[in-house]
NUNUPA-34978 format. One record per residue (C-alpha): residue in three letters; x negated, y negated, z. Coordinates in nm, 3 decimals, m for minus. Each point is the difference from the previous one (the first is absolute). Last residue first. Layout:
! residues N
+------+---------+---------+---------+
! resn !      xx !      yy !      zz !
+------+---------+---------+---------+
!  Ala !       X !       Y !       Z !
...
+------+---------+---------+---------+
! end
This chain:
! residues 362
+------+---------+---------+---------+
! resn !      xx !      yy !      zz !
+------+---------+---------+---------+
!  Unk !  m8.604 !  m3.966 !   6.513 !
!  Unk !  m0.127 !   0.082 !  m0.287 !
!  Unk !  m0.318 !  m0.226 !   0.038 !
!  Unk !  m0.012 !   0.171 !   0.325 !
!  Unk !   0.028 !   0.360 !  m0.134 !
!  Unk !  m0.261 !  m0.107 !  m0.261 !
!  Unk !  m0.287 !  m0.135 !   0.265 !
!  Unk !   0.094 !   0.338 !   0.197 !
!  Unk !  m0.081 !   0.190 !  m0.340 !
!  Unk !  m0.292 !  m0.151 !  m0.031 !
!  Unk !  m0.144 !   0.013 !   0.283 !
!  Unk !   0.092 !   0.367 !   0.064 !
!  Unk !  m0.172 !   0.040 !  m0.326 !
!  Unk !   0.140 !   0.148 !  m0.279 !
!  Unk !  m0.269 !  m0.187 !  m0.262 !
!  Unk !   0.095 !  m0.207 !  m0.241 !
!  Unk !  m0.109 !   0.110 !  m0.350 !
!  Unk !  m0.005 !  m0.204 !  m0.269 !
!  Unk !   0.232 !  m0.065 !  m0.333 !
!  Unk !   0.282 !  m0.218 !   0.204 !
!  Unk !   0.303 !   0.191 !  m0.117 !
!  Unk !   0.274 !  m0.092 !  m0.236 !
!  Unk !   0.374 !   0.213 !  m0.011 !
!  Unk !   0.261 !  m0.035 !  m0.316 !
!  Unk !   0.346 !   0.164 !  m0.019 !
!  Unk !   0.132 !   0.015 !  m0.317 !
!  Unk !   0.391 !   0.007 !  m0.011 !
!  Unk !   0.165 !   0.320 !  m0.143 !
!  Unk !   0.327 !  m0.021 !  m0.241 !
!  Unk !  m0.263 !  m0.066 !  m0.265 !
!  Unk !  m0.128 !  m0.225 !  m0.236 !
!  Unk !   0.250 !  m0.306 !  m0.042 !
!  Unk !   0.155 !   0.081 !   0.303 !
!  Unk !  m0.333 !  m0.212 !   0.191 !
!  Unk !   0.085 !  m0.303 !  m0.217 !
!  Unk !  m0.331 !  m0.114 !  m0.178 !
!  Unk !   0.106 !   0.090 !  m0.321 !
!  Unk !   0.222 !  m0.220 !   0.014 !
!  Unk !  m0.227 !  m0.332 !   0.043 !
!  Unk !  m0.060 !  m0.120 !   0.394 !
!  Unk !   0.128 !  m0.337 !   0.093 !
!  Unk !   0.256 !   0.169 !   0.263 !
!  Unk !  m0.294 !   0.218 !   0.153 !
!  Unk !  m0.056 !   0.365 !  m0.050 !
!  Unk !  m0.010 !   0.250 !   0.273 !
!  Unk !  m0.282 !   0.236 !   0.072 !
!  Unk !   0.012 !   0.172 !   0.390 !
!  Unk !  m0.289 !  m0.107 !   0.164 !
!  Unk !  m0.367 !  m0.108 !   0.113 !
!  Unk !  m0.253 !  m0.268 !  m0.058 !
!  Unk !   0.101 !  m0.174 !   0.360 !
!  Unk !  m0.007 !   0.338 !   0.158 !
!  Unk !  m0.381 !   0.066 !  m0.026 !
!  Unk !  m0.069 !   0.332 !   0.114 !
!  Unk !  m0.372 !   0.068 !   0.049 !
!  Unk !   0.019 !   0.154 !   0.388 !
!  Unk !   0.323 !   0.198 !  m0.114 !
!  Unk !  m0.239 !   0.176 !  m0.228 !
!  Unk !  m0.143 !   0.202 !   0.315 !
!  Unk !   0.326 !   0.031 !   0.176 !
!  Unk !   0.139 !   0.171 !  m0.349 !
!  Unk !   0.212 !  m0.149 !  m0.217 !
!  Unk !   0.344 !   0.109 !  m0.144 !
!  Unk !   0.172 !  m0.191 !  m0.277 !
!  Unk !   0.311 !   0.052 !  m0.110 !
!  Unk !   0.269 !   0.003 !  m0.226 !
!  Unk !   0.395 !   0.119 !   0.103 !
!  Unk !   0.117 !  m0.283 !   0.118 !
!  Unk !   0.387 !  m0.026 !  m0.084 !
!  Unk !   0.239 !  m0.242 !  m0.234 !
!  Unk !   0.303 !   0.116 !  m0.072 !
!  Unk !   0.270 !  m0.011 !  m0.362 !
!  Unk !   0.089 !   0.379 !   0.155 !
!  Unk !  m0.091 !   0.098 !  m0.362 !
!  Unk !  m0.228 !  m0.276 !  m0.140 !
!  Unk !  m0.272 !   0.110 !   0.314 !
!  Unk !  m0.184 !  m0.276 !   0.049 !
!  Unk !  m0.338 !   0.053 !   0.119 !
!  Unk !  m0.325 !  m0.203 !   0.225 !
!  Unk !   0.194 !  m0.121 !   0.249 !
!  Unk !  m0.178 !  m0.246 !   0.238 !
!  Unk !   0.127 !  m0.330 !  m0.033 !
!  Unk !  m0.151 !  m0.301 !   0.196 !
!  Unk !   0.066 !  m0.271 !  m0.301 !
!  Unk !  m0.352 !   0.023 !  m0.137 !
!  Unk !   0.010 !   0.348 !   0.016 !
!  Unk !  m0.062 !   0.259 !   0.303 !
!  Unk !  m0.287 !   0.263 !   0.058 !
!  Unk !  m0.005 !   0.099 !   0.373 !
!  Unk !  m0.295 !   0.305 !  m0.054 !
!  Unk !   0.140 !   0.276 !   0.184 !
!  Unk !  m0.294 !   0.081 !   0.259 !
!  Unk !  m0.185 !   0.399 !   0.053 !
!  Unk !  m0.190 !   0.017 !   0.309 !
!  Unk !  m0.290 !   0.233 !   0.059 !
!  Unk !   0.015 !   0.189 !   0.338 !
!  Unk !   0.440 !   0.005 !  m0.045 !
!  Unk !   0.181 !  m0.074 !   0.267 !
!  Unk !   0.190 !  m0.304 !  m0.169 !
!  Unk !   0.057 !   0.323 !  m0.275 !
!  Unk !  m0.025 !   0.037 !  m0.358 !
!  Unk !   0.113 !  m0.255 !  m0.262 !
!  Unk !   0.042 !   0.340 !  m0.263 !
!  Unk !   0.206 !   0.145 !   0.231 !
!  Unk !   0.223 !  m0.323 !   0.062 !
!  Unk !   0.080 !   0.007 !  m0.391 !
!  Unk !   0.121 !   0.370 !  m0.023 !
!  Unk !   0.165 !  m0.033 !   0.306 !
!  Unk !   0.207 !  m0.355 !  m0.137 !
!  Unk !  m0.035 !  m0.281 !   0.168 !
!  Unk !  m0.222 !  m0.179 !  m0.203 !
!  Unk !   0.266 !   0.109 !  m0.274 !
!  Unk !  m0.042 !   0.223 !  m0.288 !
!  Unk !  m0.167 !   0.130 !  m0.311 !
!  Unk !  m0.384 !  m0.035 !   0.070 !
!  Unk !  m0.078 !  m0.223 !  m0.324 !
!  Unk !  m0.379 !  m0.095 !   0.054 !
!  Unk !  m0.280 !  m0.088 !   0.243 !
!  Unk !  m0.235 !   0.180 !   0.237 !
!  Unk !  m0.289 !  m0.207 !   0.046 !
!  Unk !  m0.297 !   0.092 !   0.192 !
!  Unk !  m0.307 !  m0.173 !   0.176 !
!  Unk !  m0.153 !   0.282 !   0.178 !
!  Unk !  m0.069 !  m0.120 !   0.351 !
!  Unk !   0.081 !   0.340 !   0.171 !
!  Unk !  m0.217 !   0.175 !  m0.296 !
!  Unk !   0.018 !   0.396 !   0.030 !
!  Unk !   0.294 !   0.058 !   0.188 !
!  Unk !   0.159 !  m0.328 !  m0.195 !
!  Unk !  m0.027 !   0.190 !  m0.307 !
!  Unk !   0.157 !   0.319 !   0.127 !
!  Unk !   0.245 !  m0.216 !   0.169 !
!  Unk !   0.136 !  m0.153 !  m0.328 !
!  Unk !  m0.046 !   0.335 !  m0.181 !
!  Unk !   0.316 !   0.111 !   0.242 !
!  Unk !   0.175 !  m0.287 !  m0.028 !
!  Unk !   0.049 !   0.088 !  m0.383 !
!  Unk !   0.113 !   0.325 !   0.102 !
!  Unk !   0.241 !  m0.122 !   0.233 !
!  Unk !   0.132 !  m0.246 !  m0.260 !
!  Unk !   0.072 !   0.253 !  m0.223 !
!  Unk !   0.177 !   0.258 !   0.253 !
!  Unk !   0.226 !  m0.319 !   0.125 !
!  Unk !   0.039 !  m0.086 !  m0.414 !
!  Unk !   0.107 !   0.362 !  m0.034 !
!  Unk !   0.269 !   0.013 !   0.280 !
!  Unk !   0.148 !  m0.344 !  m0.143 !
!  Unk !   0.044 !   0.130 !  m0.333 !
!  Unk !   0.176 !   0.285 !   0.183 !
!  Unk !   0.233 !  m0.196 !   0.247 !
!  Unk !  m0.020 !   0.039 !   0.343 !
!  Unk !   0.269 !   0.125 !   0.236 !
!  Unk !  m0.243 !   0.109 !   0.228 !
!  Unk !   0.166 !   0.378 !   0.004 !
!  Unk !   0.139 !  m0.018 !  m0.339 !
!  Unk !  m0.328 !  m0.066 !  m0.154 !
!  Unk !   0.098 !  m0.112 !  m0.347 !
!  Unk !  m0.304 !   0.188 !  m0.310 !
!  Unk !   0.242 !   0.090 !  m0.238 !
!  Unk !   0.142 !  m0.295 !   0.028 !
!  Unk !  m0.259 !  m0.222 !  m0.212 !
!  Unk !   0.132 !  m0.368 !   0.003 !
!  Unk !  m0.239 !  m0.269 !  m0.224 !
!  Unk !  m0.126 !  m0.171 !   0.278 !
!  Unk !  m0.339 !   0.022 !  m0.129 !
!  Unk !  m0.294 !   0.177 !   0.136 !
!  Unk !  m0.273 !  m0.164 !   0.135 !
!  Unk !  m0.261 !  m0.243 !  m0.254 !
!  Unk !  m0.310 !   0.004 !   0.185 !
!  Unk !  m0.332 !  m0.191 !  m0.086 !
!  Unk !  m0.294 !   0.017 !   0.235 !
!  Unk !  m0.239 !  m0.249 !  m0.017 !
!  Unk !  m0.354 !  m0.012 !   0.156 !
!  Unk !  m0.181 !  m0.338 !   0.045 !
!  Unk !  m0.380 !  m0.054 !  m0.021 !
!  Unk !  m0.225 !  m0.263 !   0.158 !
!  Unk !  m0.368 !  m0.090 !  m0.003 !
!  Unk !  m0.111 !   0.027 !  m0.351 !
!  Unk !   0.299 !  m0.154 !  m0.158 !
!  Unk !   0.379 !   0.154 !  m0.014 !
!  Unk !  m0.110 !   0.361 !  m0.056 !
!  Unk !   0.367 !   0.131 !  m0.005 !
!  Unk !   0.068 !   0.344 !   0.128 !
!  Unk !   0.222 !   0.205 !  m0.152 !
!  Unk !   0.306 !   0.199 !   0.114 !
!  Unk !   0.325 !   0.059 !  m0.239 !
!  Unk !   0.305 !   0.222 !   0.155 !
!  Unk !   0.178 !   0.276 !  m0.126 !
!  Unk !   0.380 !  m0.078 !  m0.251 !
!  Unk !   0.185 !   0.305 !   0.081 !
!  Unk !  m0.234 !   0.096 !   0.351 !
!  Unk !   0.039 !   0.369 !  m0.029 !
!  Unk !   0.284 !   0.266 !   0.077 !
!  Unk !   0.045 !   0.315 !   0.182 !
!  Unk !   0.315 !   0.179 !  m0.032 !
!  Unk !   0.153 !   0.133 !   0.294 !
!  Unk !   0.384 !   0.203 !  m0.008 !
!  Unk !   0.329 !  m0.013 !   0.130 !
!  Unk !   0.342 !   0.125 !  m0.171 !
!  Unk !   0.280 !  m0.108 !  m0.130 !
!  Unk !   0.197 !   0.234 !  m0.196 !
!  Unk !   0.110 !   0.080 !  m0.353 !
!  Unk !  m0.207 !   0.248 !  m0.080 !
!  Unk !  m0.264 !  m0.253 !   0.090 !
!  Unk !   0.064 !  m0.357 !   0.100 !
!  Unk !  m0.338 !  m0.186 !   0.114 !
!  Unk !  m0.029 !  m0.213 !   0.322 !
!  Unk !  m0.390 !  m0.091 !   0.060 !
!  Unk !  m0.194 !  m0.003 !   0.309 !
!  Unk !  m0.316 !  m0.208 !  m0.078 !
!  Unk !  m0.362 !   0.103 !   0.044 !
!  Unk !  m0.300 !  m0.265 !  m0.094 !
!  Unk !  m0.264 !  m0.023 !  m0.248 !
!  Unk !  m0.263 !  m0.187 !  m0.046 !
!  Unk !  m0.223 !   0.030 !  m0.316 !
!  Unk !   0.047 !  m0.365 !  m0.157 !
!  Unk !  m0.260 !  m0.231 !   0.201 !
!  Unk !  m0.229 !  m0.105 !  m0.274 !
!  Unk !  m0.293 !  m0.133 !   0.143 !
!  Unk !  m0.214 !  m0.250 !  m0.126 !
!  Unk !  m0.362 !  m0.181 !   0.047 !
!  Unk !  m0.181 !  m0.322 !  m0.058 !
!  Unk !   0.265 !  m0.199 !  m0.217 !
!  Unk !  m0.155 !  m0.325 !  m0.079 !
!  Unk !   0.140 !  m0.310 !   0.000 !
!  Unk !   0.274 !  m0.134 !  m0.306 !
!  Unk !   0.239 !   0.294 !   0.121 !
!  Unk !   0.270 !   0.219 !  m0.138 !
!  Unk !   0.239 !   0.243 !   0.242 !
!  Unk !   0.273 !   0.214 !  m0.153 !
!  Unk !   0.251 !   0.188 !   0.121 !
!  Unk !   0.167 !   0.275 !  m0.225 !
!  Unk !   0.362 !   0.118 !  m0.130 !
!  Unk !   0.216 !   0.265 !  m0.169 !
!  Unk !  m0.193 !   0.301 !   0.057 !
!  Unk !   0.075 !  m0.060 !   0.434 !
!  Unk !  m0.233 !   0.279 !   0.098 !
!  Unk !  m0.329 !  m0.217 !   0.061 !
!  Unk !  m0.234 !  m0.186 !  m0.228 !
!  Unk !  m0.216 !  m0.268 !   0.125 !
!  Unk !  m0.156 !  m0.291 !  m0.154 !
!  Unk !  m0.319 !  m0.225 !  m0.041 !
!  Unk !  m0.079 !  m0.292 !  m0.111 !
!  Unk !  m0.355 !  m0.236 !  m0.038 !
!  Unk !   0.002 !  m0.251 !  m0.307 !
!  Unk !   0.285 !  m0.214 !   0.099 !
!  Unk !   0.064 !  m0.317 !  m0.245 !
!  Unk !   0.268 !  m0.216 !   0.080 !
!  Unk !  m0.009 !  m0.329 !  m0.252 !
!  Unk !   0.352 !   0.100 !  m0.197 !
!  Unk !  m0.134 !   0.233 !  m0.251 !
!  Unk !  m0.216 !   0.200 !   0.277 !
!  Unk !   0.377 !   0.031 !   0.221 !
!  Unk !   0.156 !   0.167 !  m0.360 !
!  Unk !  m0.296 !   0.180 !  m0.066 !
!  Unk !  m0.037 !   0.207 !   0.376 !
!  Unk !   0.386 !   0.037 !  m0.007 !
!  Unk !   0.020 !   0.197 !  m0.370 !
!  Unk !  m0.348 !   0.197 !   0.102 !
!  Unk !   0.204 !   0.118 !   0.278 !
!  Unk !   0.305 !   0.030 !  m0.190 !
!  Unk !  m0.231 !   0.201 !  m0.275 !
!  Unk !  m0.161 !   0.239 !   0.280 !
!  Unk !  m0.008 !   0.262 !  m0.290 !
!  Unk !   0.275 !   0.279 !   0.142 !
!  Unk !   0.176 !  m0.286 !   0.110 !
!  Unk !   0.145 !  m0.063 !   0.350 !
!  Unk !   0.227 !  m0.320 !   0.072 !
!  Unk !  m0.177 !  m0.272 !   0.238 !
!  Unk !   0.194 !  m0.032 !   0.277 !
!  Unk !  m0.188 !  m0.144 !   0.262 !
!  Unk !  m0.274 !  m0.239 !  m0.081 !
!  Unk !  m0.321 !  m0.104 !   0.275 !
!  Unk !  m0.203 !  m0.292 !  m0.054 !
!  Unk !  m0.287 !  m0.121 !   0.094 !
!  Unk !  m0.182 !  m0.346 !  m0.057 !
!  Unk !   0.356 !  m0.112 !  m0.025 !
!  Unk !   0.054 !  m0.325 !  m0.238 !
!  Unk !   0.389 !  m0.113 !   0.132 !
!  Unk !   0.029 !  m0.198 !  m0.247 !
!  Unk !  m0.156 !   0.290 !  m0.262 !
!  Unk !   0.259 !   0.222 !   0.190 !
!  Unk !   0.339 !  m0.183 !  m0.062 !
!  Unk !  m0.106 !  m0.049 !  m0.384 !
!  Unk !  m0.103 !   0.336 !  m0.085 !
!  Unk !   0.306 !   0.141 !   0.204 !
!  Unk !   0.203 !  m0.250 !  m0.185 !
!  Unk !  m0.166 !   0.082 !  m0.343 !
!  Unk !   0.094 !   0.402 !   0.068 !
!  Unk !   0.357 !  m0.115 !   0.073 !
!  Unk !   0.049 !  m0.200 !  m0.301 !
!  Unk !  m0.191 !   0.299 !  m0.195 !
!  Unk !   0.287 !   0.233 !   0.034 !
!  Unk !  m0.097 !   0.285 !   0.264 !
!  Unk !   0.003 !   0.276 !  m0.344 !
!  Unk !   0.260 !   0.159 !  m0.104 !
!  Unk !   0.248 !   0.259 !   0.065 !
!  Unk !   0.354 !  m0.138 !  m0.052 !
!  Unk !   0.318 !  m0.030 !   0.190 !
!  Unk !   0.232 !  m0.296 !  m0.150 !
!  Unk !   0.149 !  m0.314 !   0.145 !
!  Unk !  m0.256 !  m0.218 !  m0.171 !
!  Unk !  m0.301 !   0.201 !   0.147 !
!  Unk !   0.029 !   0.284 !   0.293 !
!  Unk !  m0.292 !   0.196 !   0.050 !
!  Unk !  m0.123 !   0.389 !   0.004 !
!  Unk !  m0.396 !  m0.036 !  m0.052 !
!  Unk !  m0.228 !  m0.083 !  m0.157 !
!  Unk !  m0.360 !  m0.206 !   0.146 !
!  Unk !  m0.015 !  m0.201 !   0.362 !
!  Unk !   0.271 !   0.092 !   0.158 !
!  Unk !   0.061 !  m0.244 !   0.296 !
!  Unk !  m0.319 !  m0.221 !   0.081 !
!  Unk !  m0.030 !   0.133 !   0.324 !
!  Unk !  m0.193 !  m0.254 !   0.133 !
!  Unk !  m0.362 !  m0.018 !   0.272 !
!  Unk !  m0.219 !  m0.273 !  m0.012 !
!  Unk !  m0.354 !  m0.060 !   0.174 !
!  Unk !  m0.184 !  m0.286 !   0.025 !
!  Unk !  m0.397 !   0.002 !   0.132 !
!  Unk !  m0.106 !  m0.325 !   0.133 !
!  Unk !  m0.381 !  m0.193 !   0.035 !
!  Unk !   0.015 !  m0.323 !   0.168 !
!  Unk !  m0.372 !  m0.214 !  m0.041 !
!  Unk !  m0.029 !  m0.239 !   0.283 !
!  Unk !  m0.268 !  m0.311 !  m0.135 !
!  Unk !  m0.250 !  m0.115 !   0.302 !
!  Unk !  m0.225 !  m0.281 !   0.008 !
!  Unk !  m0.386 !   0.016 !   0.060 !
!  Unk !  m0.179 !  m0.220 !   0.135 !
!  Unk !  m0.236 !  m0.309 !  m0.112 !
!  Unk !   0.136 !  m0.001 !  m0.329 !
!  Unk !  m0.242 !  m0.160 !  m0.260 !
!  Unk !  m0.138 !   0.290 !  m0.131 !
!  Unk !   0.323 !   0.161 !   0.002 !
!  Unk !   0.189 !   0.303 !   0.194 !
!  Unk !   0.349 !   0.189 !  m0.015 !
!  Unk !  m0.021 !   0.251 !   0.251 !
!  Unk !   0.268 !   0.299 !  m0.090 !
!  Unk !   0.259 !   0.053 !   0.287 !
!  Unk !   0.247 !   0.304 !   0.095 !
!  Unk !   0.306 !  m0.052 !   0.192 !
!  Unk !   0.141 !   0.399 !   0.107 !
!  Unk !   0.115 !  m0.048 !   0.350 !
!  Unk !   0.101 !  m0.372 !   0.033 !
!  Unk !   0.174 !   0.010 !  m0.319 !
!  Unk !   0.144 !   0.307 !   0.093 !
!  Unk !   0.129 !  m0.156 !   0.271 !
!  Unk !   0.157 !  m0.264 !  m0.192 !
!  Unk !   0.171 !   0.242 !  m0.240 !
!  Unk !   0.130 !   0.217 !   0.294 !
!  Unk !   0.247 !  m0.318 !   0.159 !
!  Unk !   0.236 !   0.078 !  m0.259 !
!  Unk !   0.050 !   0.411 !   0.138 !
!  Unk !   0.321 !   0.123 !   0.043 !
!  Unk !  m0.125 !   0.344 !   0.010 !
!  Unk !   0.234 !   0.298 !  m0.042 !
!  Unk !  m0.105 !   0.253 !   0.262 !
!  Unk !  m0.055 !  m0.287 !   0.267 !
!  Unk !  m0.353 !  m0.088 !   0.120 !
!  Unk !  m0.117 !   0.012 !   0.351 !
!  Unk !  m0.326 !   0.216 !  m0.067 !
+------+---------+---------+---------+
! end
C-alpha cells in the first residue's frame, strides 16, 4: 500500500465518504420514488494528560505546598473537554488513592459540567505515584490490564565504596490500559492507553557503551513491551481497529517513539496520526523549564482503523482568540489534548480499497 508512515491524508474524508455512505429510504403515499437521506455515524476519541490530577507537591503564591490541582485548573480541563465532547477519553496522570477518590474527584467534576462517562477502567503498574485512566459514554465490552511486564536493566550501584555492575528486573511503572469499545452493533474500537516513563533523569541505569541515558533506556524497554501486545493483537485480528494513544515521553524521532510506530516492513502497519491545530501546530507540551514546545502525545492507529480516519474532525486542541479563560489550553495543564474521530463502520482492507485510498492520497 503506497502510503507514507505519517499520513498526510485531506483527500481520506471524501473517500470515506464514498466507502462507508449509508442510506435510509424516506417514502410517502404520495411519493412516487423513494428519496435518499445519508445518515454519518462518528466515534471521537481524546487523549490529555491532565497534569496531577489530586495532591501533590506544587508551587502557589511563591510558596511550596501540598494541595490539591486548584480548582481553576480542574474547571479548565472540564471546560476544554466538554468543547471538545469525546465519546472516549483517555487521562494520564491521575494521582493514586488508596479509595480511587481523584478518580471519583475527575469523574464528578466532568458530570457537573455536562460530561458524563459511565464506562472506565484503569490500570495499576509500579509507578505508586500515578495512574491512567480511560472513561467512556459507549460500552466497555472487555479489559485488560497490561501491568505484569518486566524487563532487565544493567544498573550502576556503589558498594563498599565501589562501582560495580549488576541486573535488576523492573516492570512497566505506569502499565498499559486495553478495552474494547462496543461502538454500535456492527463496529467496535480497542484503545490502548500508555503513559512511558518520564524524563525525570535516573543514572543509575546510563549505558556507557550506547551512550544512552537511563530514563531513556526504560522508556525504549517500555515501548518495546507495549509493541509487543500490539503484534499479538494484530497476529490474531490483521484488521483490528486499534488505538494506541497517550503521553509517550519523547520525540517522533526518538527510539522509544519509532518502536512503538513499528516498521514500513512491517505485515500490519502501524501510522502516526498527523494531528495539528487550527494554526498547523503540532506540539502537544511545554516544558516551563527549557521555556520549549515538543510533541510528545500521540496517536497510533492500526491499518485496519486507518480505513475510518477522518482527518477533518481531528487535532491538537487550541483555543481561539474569542474563547473565555478557561478555555486557554495552559489553563489546565502543561499537556495539549489531542482529539482523533473515526467513521463508526467498517471498511474493508481490500486491495480496492486501499488502491482507491493510495490514489486519493496521492
Amino acid at each position: 500500500m503506497a502510503m507514507s508512515r505519517i499520513l498526510k491524508i485531506a483527500a481520506l474524508p471524501v473517500l470515506a465518504f464514498g466507502l462507508v455512505l449509508g442510506y435510509q429510504s424516506v417514502s410517502g403515499k404520495s411519493e412516487k420514488k423513494s428519496s435518499r437521506v445519508f445518515s454519518p455515524a462518528f466515534v471521537t476519541v481524546a487523549s490529555y494528560n491532565v497534569e496531577n490530577w489530586g495532591k501533590t507537591g506544587r508551587v502557589i503564591n511563591k510558596k511550596k505546598v501540598v494541595a490539591m490541582k486548584p480548582a481553576n485548573e480542574q474547571e479548565a480541563v472540564a471546560t476544554i473537554l466538554k468543547k471538545i465532547n469525546p465519546d472516549v477519553l483517555g487521562l494520564m496522570e491521575i494521582l493514586r488513592d488508596p479509595k480511587d477518590e481523584n478518580i471519583k474527584s475527575v469523574r464528578k467534576t466532568l458530570k457537573e459540567a455536562g460530561l458524563n462517562y459511565p464506562y472506565m477502567t484503569t490500570v495499576v503498574g509500579d509507578d505508586e505515584r500515578i495512574q491512567n485512566l480511560l472513561l467512556s459514554r459507549l460500552p466497555i465490552t472487555s479489559t485488560k490490564a497490561l501491568n505484569d511486564d518486566a524487563f532487565s536493566l544493567n544498573v550502576r550501584q556503589q558498594i563498599e565504596g565501589k562501582w560495580r555492575v549488576g541486573k535488576i528486573t523492573r516492570r512497566v511503572e505506569r502499565g498499559f490500559i486495553d478495552a474494547v469499545i462496543k461502538v454500535n452493533p456492527s463496529y467496535q474500537l480497542e484503545i490502548m492507553v500508555a503513559h512511558l516513563k518520564s524524563k525525570r533523569p535516573v543514572h543509575e541505569f546510563n549505558d556507557p557503551r550506547t551512550h544512552e541515558f537511563g530514563e531513556d533506556v526504560i522508556r525504549r524497554n517500555e515501548a518495546l513491551i507495549l509493541r509487543s501486545h500490539m503484534m499479538d493483537r494484530y497476529k490474531e485480528n490483521p484488521e483490528v481497529n486499534l488505538l494506541v494513544m497517550g503521553d509517550f515521553n519523547d520525540v517522533p524521532t526518538s527510539a522509544s517513539s519509532r518502536t512503538v510506530l513499528g516498521n514500513s516492513y512491517d505485515s500490519v502497519l502501524t501510522h502516526q496520526l498527523p494531528l495539528k491545530d487550527y494554526l498547523g501546530d503540532q506540539w502537544t507540551h511545554f516544558y516551563s523549564e527549557e521555556k520549549a514546545y515538543h510533541v510528545i502525545d500521540y496517536m497510533f492507529a492500526s491499518e485496519g482503523l486507518m480505513m475510518e480516519f477522518v482527518p477533518e474532525k481531528s487535532y491538537v486542541y487550541r483555543e481561539k482568540s474569542s474563547d473565555s479563560a478557561n478555555l486557554a489550553w495552559a489553563s489546565a495543564s502543561d499537556h495539549r489534548p489531542i482529539v482523533a474521530t473515526f467513521w463508526a463502520t467498517n471498511i474493508a482492507l481490500t486491495p480496492t480499497n486501499t488502491q482507491k485510498m493510495a490514489k486519493a492520497l496521492n
